[in-house]
C-alpha positions in Angstrom: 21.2 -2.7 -6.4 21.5 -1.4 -3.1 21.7 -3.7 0.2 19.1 -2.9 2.6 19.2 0.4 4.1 16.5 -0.3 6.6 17.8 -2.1 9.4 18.1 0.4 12.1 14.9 2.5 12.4 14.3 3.1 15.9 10.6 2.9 16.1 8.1 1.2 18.2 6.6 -1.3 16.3 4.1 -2.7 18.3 2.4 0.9 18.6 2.2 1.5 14.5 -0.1 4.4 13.6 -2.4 2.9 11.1 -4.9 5.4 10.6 -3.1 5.8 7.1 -1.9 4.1 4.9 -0.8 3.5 1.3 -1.7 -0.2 -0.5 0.2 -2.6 -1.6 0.0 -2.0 -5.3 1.4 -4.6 -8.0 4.1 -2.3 -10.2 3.5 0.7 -8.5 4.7 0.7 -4.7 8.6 -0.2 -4.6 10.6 1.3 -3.0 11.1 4.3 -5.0 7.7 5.3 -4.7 7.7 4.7 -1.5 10.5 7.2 -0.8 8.4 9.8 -2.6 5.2 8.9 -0.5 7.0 9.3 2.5 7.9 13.2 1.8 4.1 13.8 2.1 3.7 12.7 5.7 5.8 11.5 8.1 3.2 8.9 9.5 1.7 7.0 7.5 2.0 3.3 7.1 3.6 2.4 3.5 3.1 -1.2 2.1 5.7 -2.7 -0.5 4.5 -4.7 -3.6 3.4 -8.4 -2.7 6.2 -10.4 -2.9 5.4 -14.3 -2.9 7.3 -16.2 -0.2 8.7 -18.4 -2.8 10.3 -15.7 -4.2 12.2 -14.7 -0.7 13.0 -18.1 -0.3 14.7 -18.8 -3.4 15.2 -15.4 -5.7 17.6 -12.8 -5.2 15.8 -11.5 -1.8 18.7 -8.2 -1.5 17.1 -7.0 -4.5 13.4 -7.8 -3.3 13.4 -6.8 0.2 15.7 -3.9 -0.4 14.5 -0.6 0.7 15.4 3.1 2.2 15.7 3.9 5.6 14.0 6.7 4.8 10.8 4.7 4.0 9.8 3.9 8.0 7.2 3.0 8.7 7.0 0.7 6.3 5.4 -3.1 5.9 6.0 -6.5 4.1 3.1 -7.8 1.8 4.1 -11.4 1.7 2.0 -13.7 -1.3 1.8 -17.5 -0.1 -0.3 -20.0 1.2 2.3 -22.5 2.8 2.8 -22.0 6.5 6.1 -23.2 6.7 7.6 -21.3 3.4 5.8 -18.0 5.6 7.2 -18.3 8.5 10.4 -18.0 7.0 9.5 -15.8 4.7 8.6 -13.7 7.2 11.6 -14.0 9.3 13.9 -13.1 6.8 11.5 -10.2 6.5 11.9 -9.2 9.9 15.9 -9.4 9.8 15.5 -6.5 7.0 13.8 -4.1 9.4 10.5 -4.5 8.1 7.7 -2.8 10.4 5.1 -5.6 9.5 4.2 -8.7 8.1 1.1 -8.5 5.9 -0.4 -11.3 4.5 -2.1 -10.9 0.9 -5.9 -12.3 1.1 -7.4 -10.1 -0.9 -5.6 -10.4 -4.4 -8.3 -11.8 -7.1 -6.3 -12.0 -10.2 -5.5 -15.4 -11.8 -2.3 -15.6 -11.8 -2.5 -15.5 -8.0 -5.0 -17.7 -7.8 -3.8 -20.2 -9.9 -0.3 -20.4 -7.2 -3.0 -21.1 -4.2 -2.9 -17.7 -2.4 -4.8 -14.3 -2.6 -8.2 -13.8 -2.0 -8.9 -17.7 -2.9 -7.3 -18.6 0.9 -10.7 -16.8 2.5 -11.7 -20.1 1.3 -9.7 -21.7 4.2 -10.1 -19.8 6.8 -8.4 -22.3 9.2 -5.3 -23.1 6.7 -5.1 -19.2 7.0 -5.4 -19.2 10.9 -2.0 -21.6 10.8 -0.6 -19.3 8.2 -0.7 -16.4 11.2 0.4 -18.5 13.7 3.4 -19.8 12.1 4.7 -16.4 11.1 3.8 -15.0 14.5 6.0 -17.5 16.2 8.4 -16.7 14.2 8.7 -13.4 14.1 8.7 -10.0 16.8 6.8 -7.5 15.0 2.7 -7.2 13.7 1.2 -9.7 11.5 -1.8 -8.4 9.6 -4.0 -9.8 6.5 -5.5 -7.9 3.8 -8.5 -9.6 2.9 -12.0 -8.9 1.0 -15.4 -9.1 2.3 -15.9 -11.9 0.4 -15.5 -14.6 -2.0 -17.4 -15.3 -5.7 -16.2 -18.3 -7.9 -17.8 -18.5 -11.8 -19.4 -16.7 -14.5 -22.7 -18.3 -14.5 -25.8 -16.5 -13.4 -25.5 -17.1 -9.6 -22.3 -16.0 -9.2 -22.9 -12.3 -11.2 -26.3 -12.7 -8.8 -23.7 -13.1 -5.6 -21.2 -10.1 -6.8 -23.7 -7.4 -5.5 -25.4 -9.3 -3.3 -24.3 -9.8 1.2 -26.7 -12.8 2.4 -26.7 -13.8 6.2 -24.4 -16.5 4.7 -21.8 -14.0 3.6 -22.1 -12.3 6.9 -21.5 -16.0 8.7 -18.4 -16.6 6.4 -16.3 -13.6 6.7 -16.9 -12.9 10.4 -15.8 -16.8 10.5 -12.6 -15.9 8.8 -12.0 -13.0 10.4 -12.8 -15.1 14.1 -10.0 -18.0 12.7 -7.3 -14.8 11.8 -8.1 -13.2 15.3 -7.6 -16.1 17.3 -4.5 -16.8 15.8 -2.9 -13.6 16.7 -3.5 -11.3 13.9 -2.4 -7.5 14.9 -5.1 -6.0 12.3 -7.2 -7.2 9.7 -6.9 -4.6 6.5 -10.6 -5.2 4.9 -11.1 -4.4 1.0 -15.1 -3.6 1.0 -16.1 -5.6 -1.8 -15.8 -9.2 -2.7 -13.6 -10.7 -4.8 -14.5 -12.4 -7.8 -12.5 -15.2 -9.2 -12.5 -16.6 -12.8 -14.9 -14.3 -13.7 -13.3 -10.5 -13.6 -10.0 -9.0 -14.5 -8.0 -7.2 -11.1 -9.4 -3.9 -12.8 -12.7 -4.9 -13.3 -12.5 -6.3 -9.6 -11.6 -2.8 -8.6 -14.8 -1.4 -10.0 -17.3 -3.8 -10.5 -18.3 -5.2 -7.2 -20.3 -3.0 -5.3 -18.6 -2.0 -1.9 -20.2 -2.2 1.3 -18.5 0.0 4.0 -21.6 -1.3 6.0 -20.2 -4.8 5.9 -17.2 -3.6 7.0 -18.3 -1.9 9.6 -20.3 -4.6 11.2 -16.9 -6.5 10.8 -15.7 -3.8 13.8 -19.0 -4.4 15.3 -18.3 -7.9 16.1 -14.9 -7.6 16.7 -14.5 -4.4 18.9 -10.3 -4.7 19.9 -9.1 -5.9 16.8 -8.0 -3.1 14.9 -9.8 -2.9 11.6 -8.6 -0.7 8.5 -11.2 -0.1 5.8 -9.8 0.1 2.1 -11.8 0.7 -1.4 -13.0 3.6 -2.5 -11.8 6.3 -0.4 -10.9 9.7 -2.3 -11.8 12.5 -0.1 -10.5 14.0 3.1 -14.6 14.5 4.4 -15.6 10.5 3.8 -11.9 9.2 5.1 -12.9 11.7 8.2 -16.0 10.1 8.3 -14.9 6.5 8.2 -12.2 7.0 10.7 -15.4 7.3 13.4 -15.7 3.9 13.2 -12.9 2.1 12.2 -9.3 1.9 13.2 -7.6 3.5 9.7 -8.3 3.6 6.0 -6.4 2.3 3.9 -5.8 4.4 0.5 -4.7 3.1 -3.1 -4.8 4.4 -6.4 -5.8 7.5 -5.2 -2.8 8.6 -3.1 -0.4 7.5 -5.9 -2.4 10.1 -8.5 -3.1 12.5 -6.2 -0.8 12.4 -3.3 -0.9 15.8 -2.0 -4.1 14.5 -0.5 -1.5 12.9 2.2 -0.4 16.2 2.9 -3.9 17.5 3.5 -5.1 14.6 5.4 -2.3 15.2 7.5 -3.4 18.4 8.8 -6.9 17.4 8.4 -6.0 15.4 11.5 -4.5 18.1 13.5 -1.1 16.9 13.4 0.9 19.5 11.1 4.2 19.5 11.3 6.2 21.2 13.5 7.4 24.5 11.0 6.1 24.8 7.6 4.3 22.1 5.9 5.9 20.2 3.0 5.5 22.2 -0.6 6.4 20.8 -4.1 9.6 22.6 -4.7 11.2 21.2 -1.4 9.7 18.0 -2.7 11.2 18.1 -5.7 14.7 19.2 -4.1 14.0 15.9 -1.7 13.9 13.2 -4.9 16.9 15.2 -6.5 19.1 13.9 -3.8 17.8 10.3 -3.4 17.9 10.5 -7.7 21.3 11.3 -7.1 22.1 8.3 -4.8 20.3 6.2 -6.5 21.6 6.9 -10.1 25.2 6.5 -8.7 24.1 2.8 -7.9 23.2 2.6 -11.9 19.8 2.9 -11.6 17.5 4.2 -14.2 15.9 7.9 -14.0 12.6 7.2 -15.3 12.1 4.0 -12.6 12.0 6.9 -9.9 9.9 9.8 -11.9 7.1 7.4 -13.2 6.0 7.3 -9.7 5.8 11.3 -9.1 3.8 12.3 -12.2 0.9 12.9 -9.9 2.7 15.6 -7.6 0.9 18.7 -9.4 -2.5 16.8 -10.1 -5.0 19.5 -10.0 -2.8 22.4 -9.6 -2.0 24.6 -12.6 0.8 23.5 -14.6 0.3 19.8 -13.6 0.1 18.8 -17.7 3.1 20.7 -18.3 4.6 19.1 -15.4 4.0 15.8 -16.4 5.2 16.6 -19.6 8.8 17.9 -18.6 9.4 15.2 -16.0 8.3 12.6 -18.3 10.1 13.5 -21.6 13.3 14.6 -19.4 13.3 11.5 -18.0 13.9 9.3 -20.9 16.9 11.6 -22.2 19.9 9.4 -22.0 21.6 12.7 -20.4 18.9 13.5 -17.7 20.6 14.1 -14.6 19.0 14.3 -11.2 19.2 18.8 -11.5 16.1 17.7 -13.8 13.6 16.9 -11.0 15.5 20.7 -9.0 14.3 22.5 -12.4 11.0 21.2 -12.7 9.3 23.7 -10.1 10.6 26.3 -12.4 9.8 24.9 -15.1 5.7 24.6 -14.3 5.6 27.7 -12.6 7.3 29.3 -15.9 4.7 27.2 -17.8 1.8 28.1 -15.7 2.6 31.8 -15.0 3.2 31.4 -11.6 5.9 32.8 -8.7 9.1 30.7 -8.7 9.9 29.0 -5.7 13.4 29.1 -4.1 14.5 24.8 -3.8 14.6 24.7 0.2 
């Protein structure tokens, strides 16, 4: 396992661009996805995994904190509810070169739950405030929460009533929360747009079965006009992310970007700030994760830990099954080589009866 490659990215922190960015996401965002993500845009603001603070504090934190330099901007998702295991956590978060601290109030699943952190610490709202304060004092760079709009405990009738339903009391609770978290020096407050439901509903079924409510979100900005506010849940299109962007601060995207994301690429553009030359195409792409592969491999690590993550890069385009196909069968050949991931542009365009690209 590489050290840390991050340390020394020269960028501004305080002035992060977080009109996008890519979710935490449990399994999916290490750092080799991450390093693929990045090729799309230059830009946008990439989250790792949530990594518990108790973890950091007492696992093998090279190995968890570990990342590309290549991967700037990127931020932190710390898991915990202890101010003092945070700060630190936090700190020793900073001496990596992490771009942001983020902590994780927003995660409904029980497993979080049950350790006293995720979406259950909206519950707390002032044991949260010392949470922020804690790791601000102790740390240089932005300190942001990812939260929900809400909180529902149970399975019994009121609490499936309370899933779809945003009463004056709701309202007074979050923009409560969201009050405590500002006060004590949040940089941003990342806002999942529909409640979280604990002891009720799986992570998936969270991820669907709430209703969201941009609205509530939006009076969120309302009330809180300079703190930055970055709307996540939902968002799959380059018109409604448009759309949203008038009145919030940034979107936030998950699952989507990881399936699908050339959408990166054209949300890029979509707001006027193509690159300089010729935008990014798949083959160079491809060409791009053939030399980290190649790094990476040399430090003994496995082929299919990097291509699981860049199944989605022809999703939509002609060819994408077969491309799916050869990256994922290739991969688990005990002989697959990086040249695999420089033959696979070829290989769908062969498939699809398409031009061949030259590699850039």
């Amino acid at each position: 396992m590489p050290k840390n490659l991050g340390v020394s990215a020269n960028l501004s922190r305080e002035k992060l661009d977080r009109r996008i960015s890519v979710a935490p996401m449990m399994d999916w965002t290490d750092r080799h996805c991450r390093y693929f993500l990045r090729g799309f845009s230059p830009d946008l603001l990439l989250y790792t995994e949530m990594i518990t603070a108790a973890a950091i504090l007492r696992g093998n934190r090279e190995r968890l904190l570990a990342y590309d330099a290549g991967e700037h901007p990127v931020a932190l998702q710390l898991g915990g509810g202890e101010p003092e295991d945070l700060a630190t956590a936090a700190q020793i978060g900073a001496q990596f070169g992490y771009d942001e601290i983020n902590l994780n109030c927003g995660c409904p699943s029980d497993r979080v739950h049950s350790g006293a952190f995720g979406a259950c610490l909206m519950l707390e709202p002032e044991r949260v405030a010392d949470c922020i304060a804690a790791m601000r004092a102790a740390v240089g760079i932005p300190v942001t929460v990812k939260m929900r709009i809400g909180v529902v405990t149970g399975q019994d009738a009121a609490a499936r009533q309370a899933i779809g339903a945003c009463t004056e009391a709701d309202i007074e609770a979050l923009l409560g929360f969201v009050s405590a978290v500002s006060a004590a020096g949040v940089a941003a407050v990342i806002v999942h747009a529909r409640k979280a439901v604990l002891g009720g509903l799986s992570p998936k079924q969270n991820r669907e079965v709430p209703p969201l409510r941009y609205d509530v979100v939006r009076t969120v900005k309302e009330h809180f006009p300079q703190l930055p506010v970055i709307l996540n849940g939902g968002l799959r299109q380059v018109g409604s992310i448009r759309e949203a962007l008038s009145w919030c601060d940034g979107v936030m995207l998950g699952r989507e970007a990881y399936h699908r994301p050339w959408l990166l690429v054209e949300l890029h553009a979509a707001l006027g700030e193509a690159r300089a030359g010729r935008p990014p195409d798949r083959t160079a792409l491809l060409a791009r994760m053939a030399t980290y592969a190649e790094r990476e491999l040399a430090r003994g690590e496995r082929l299919p830990s990097i291509t699981r993550h860049m199944l989605g890069l022809y999703a939509g385009e002609p060819g994408a099954r077969e491309y799916r196909r050869y990256l994922s069968e290739g991969a688990r050949d005990p002989q697959a080589s990086a040249e695999l991931l420089r033959r696979a542009a070829p290989a769908v365009a062969a498939a699809a009866g398409l031009p061949i690209q030259a590699a850039k």
